[in-house]
N, C-alpha and C positions, 0 to 999 in steps of 0.2 A: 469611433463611431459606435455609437448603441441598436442594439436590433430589438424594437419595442410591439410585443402584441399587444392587442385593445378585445377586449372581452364585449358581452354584447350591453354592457351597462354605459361600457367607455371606460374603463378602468384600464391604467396600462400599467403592463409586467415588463419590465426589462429581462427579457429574452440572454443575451449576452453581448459583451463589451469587446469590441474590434479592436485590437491595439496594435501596430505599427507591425507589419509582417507578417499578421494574421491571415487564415484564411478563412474566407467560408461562402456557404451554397445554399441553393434551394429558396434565394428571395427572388419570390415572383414581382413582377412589377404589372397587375392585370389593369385593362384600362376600364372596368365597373367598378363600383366603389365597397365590394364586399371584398376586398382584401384589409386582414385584420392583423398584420405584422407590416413594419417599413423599418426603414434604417433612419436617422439622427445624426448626423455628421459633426462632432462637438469639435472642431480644430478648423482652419482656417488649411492648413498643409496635411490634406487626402488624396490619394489618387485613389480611384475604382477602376478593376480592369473588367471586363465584364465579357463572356464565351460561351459558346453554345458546349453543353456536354459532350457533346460528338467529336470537339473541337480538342476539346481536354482528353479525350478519350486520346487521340490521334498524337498528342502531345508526349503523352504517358509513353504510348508506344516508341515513339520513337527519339527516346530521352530514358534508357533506364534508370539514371542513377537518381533522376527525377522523382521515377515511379518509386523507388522505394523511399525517398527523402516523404513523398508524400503520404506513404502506407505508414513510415514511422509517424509523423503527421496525426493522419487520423486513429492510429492506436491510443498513442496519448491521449488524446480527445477524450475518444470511448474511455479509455482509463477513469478520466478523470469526473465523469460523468456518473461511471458507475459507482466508483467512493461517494460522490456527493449521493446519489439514491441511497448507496449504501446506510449513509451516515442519517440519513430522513428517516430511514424505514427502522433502523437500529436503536431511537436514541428517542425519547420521551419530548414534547411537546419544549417544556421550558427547557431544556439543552438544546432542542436546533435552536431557539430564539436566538440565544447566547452566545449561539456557534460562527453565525457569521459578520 
């Protein structure tokens, strides 16, 4: 699954790429039509489980090994998020082209 923002020309950015185990949050689904990020379902074999935060919250709680399976989770994440800035802010115009 891909998570696609649309800019206000209509130009879209592939946000990030959902691959099999994945997690992730914060896709609103509002029912006006100024929401300018959706998901893409590129597979025929998806499941979406879908919970209120409160719900996750309450999960966390009472699941530690959970809670920490999923703080290593989003460490990596940020990790890997910060190298990528890293690597933008550090490295000359024709090197990121080339970088990825």
């Amino acid at each position: 699954m891909k998570i696609v923002a649309v800019d206000e020309n209509g130009n879209e950015t592939i946000k990030d790429i959902i691959q099999k185990g994945d997690l992730f949050g914060e896709l609103t689904l509002e029912a006006d039509d100024q929401t300018n990020e959706y998901a893409n379902v590129l597979s025929d074999d998806v499941a979406i489980c879908s919970f209120l935060l409160s719900d996750f919250e309450n999960l966390l709680l009472q699941n530690p090994s959970l809670a920490l399976s999923y703080t290593k989770f989003v460490g990596l994440k940020m990790k890997r998020i910060k190298n990528s800035y890293a690597n933008l802010i550090s490295k000359d115009a024709k090197t990121n082209c080339f970088s990825f």
